[in-house]
N, C-alpha and C positions, 0 to 999 in steps of 0.2 A: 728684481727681474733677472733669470737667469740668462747667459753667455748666450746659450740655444735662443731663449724667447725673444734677445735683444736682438739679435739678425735677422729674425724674421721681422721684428719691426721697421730695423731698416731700411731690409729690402723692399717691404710693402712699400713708405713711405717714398723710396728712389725712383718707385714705381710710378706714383702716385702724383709726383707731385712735375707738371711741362714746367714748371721756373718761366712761366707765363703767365698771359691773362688767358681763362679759358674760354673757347667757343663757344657762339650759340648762348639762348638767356638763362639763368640760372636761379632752379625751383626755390623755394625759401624751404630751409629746413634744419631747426636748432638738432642737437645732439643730448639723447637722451641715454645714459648709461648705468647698468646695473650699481649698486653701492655695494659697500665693503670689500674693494680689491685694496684697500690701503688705508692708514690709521684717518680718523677722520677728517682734517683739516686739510687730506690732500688725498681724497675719496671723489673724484669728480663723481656727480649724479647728472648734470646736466652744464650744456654751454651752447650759448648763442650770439650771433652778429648780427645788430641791426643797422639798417642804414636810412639817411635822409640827406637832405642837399647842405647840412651844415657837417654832420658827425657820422662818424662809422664805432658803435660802442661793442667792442668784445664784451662777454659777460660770461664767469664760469661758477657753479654751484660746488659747493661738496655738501658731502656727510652733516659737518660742525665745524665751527671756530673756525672759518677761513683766515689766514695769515697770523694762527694762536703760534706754529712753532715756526722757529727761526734756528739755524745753526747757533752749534756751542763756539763763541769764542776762543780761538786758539793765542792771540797777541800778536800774530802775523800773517803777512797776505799768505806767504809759501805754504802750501798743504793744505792751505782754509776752504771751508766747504759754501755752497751757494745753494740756495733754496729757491725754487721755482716755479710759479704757475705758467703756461706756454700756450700758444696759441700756432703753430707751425701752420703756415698759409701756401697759394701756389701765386702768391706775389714776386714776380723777379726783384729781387738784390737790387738790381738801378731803381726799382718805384724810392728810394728812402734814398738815394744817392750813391750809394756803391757803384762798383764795377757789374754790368749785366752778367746773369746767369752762376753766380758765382756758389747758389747751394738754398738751400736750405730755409726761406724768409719767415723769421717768428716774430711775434710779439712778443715780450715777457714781463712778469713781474717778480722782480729778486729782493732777494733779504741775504746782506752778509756782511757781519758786522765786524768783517779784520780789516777791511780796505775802502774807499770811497770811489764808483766811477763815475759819479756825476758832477764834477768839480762846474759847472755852470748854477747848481741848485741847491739851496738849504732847506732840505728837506723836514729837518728837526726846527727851524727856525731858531737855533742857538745864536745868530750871527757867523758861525765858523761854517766856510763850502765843506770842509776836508772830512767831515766825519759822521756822515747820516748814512751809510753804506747798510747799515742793519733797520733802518724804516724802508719799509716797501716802495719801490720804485721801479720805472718800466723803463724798457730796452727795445732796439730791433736787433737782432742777431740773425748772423748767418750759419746754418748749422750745414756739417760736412762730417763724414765718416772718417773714421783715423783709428786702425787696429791700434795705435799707440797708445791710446783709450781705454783697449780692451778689445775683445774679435768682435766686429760688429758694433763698435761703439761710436756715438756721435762726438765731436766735437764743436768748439766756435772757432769758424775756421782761423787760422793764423793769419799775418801778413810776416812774409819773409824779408830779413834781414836785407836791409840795403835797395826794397822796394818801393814805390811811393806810388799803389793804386789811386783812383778815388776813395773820394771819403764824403760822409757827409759833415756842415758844418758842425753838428753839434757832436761829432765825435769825440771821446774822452782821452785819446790820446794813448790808448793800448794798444798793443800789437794785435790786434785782434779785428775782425767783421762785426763790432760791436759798436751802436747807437746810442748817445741818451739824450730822445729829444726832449725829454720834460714832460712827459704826458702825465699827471696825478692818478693813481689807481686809489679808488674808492674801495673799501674791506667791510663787507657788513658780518654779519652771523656767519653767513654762510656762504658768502659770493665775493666773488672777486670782478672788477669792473674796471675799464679803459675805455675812457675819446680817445680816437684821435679823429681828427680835423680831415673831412672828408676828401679835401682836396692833397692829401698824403697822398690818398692812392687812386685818385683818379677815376675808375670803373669799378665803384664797391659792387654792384650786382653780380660781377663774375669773380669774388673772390672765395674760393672754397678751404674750410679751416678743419683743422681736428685741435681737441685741449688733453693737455697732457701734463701731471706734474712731477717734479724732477729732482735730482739732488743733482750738483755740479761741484769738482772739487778744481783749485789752479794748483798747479804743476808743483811736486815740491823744489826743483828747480827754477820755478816764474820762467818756464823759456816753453817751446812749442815742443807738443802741444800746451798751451798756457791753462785753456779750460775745458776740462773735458764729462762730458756728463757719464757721470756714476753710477747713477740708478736713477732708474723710471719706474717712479711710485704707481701709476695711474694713466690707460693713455683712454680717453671716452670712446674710440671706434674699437677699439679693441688691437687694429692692425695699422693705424696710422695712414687709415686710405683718405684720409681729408673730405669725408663726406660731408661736412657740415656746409649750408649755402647761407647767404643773406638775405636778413629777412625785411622789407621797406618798413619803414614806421615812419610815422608826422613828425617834422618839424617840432623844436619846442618853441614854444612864445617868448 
């Protein structure tokens, strides 16, 4: 994505998005998007949210082989690249336990395999927390603009030095707006899939999403900005206006 196209992304999205819950009840309507703006496994063609009185499930489509590529191992965190399927919502930062209003509220599912932030989860089921960082795993992050990035470029927002916001419990301990509650993403052919636990967010019928995939590199420094996204492979509205609504489904048995 060029400099030029990344700011208008942006600014759509800064536009876009009250860092609320939105007024009034809100239509169901998945996200259906053209193919081939990106290699296949991060091609969105389609993404949707359903909800029911247990589970609120993100679901996002490509091309093929969703979660086939993952970053090249570099042997360390500093300069290593993060791969990502995203869900940017107009959820406030406090629904997941942050500080209110603070930017940006995604869902994510990352792959990167120099560092581990889930030190709560063994994901590979080796017995070892410290090192499933490259099997798919889901996040909440807070995303915030930082020309430091790049003109126009997003970041996860930082926490500065010597400050002690909220946080949520299951924070990993990074300087960062970054969550790992444990939610297991499901990876079939072609989709990529997240529960969470409906009572997360409270009012699923007013939360309106866009899907988007990503490359994220950390700082060759590891200092702020820590992580900042690099390139947007694929965003499904095209402009990041978060049109996508919830759609009710039944219960499971």
């Amino acid at each position: 994505m060029t400099h030029k196209l990344r700011r208008l992304v942006l600014s759509a999205v800064l536009a876009a998005v009250p860092l609320g819950w939105a007024s009034g009840p809100a239509s169901a309507h998945e996200l259906v998007a053209k193919a081939g703006n990106a290699q296949p496994s991060f091609d969105v063609v389609r993404a949707r949210v359903t909800a029911n009185e247990k589970w609120l499930t993100f679901r996002m489509q490509v091309s093929a082989e969703a979660g086939a590529v993952r970053p090249v191992s570099t042997g360390k965190a500093a300069g290593s690249e993060v791969f990502a399927y995203v869900w940017p919502t107009n959820l406030d930062s406090a629904t997941v336990g942050f500080e209110a209003k603070q930017g940006i509220l995604a869902l994510v599912v990352t792959a990167h395999p120099d560092f581990d932030d889930t030190p709560l989860y063994d994901e590979n089921g080796d017995g070892d927390l410290d090192n499933d960082g490259n099997v798919w795993h889901s996040h909440w992050v807070v995303l915030v603009s930082d020309d430091a990035c790049g003109p126009g470029a997003l970041k996860v927002k930082d926490i500065p030095e010597g400050t002690t916001p909220k946080l949520p419990p299951t924070w990993p301990g990074f300087p960062i707006l970054l969550d790992s509650p444990g939610f297991s993403p499901v990876i079939g052919d072609e989709t990529v899939t997240v529960r969470v636990p409906a009572r997360e967010v409270g009012a699923p019928a007013a939360v309106s999403f866009d899907a988007v995939t990503a490359g994220l590199r950390v700082n060759a420094n590891v200092h702020a900005p820590l992580l900042c996204v690099v390139d947007v492979f694929d965003v499904a509205s095209g402009d990041l206006s978060l049109p996508g609504k919830v759609e009710q489904a039944e219960a499971p048995q």
